[in-house]
C-alpha positions in Angstrom: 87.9 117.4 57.1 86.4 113.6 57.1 90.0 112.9 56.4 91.3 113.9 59.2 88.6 112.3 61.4 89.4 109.1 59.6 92.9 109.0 60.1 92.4 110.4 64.0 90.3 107.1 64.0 92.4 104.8 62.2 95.6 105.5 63.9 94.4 106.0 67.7 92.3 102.8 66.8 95.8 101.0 66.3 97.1 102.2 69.4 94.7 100.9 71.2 94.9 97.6 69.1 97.7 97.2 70.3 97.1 98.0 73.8 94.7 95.5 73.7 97.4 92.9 72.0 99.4 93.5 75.0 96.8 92.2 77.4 95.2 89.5 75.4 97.8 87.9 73.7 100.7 88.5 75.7 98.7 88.2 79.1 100.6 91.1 80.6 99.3 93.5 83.6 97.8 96.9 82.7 101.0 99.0 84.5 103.2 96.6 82.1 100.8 97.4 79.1 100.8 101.3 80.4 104.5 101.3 80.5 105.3 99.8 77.3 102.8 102.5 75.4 104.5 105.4 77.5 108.0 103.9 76.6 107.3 103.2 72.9 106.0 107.2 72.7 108.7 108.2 74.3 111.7 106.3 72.0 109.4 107.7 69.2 109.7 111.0 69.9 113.6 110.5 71.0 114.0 109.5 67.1 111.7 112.2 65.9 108.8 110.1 64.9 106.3 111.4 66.8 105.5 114.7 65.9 104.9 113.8 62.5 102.5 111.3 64.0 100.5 113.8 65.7 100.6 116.4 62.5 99.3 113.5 60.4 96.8 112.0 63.0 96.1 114.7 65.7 93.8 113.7 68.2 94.4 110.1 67.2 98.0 110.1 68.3 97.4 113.0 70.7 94.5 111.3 73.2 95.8 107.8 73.9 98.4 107.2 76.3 101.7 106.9 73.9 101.4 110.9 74.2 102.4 110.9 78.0 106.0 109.2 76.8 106.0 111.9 73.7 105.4 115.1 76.0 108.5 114.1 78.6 110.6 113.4 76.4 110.0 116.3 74.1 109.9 118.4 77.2 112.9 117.4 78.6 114.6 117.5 74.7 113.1 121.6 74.5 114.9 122.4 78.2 118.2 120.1 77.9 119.2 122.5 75.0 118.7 126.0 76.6 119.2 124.2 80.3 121.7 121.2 80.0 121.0 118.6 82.0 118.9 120.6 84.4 116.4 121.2 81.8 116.2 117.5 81.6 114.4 117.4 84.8 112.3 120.3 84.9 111.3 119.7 81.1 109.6 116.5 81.5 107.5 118.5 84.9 106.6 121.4 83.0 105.0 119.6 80.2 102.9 117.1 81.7 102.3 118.7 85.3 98.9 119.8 84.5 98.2 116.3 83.7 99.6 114.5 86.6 98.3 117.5 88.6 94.4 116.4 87.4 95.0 112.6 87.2 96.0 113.2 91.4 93.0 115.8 91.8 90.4 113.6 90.3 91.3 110.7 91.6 91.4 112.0 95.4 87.7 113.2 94.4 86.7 110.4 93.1 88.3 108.4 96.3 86.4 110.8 98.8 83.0 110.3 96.5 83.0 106.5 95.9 83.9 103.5 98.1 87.5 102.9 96.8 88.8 98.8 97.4 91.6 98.0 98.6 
């Protein structure tokens, strides 16, 4: 069981390591640093790397944000082969609507609650 805690630890740790890389070293903007983790889950669970990821880590590869690139593409991958190319579309939706769905709640509620700049 501390095993698995440990390895959660060490390997989301990483991801945000190199998150962090991203804007520090490389001076890039958080949507570029979002879209490069989301890409880089994404090509790894297009080459089937992912998955064993997330059996060897769980939450640790599960939680950060390289997930959001695992779930379309695994999504869309699922539908494509009973759907064809529609399945494409509505695979990445059905994953990862729940998710966009809250992320859109919770941040109209947190606009209506708080002052929001801009």
């Amino acid at each position: 069981m501390l095993a698995m805690f440990f390895w959660a630890f060490i390997v989301g740790g990483i991801i945000c390591v190199i998150g962090q890389l991203l804007f520090d070293v490389a001076k890039l903007t958080p949507g570029h640093t979002l879209s490069i983790l989301v890409c880089a889950g994404a090509v790894l669970d297009g080459f089937g790397l992912y998955e064993p990821l997330v059996d060897f880590a769980g939450a640790g590869a599960t939680i950060p944000i390289t997930s959001f690139g695992n779930s379309l593409v695994h999504g869309a991958l699922q539908e494509a082969k009973i759907h064809g190319l529609v399945g494409v579309l509505t695979g990445m939706f059905e994953v990862t609507s729940s998710g966009i769905s809250a992320a859109i709640i919770f941040g109209f509620i947190g606009a209506l609650i708080f002052r929001p700049k801009g």
